[in-house]
C-alpha angles and dihedrals in degrees: 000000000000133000133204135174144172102269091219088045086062105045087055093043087053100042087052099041109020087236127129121210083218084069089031086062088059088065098067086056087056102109091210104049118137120232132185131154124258110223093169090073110025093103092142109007133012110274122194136201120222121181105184143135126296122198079248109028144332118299132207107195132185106213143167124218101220091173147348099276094025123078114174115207117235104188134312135205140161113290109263107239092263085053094051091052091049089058097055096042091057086062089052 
């Protein structure tokens, strides 16, 4: 898999939510991630949610698939505490 981001959309995103899209990129290799499609904000290309494990926290990360093997990172930030108890629900 490969990922790719703006380099100007990640410093921001960074500077806004302390979160890298370096660590943002773990949370794709979380087996248990959880992913949905977010069809509020997919206007001009499918957007999904995943809300998945870190090597630090638990992430949530808007992404595009622009391809089978590309994913862009849209923006990343620490689960809100909803979005933590529906990951762990999902293992349930």
């Amino acid at each position: 898999m490969k990922f790719v981001w703006g380099r100007n959309k990640a410093a921001a995103n960074e500077k806004w939510h302390s979160v890298s899209f370096a660590e943002a990129r773990e949370a794709f290799y979380d087996n248990h991630a959880v992913v949905e499609p977010d069809e509020e904000h997919s206007w001009d290309e499918q957007r999904y949610r995943l809300i998945g494990a870190s090597s630090r926290r638990l992430l949530f990360v808007v992404y595009v698939e622009l391809d089978q093997e590309t994913i862009r990172i849209i923006s990343a930030r620490e689960v809100e505490p909803y979005e933590r108890r529906r990951y762990y629900e999902e293992q349930e």
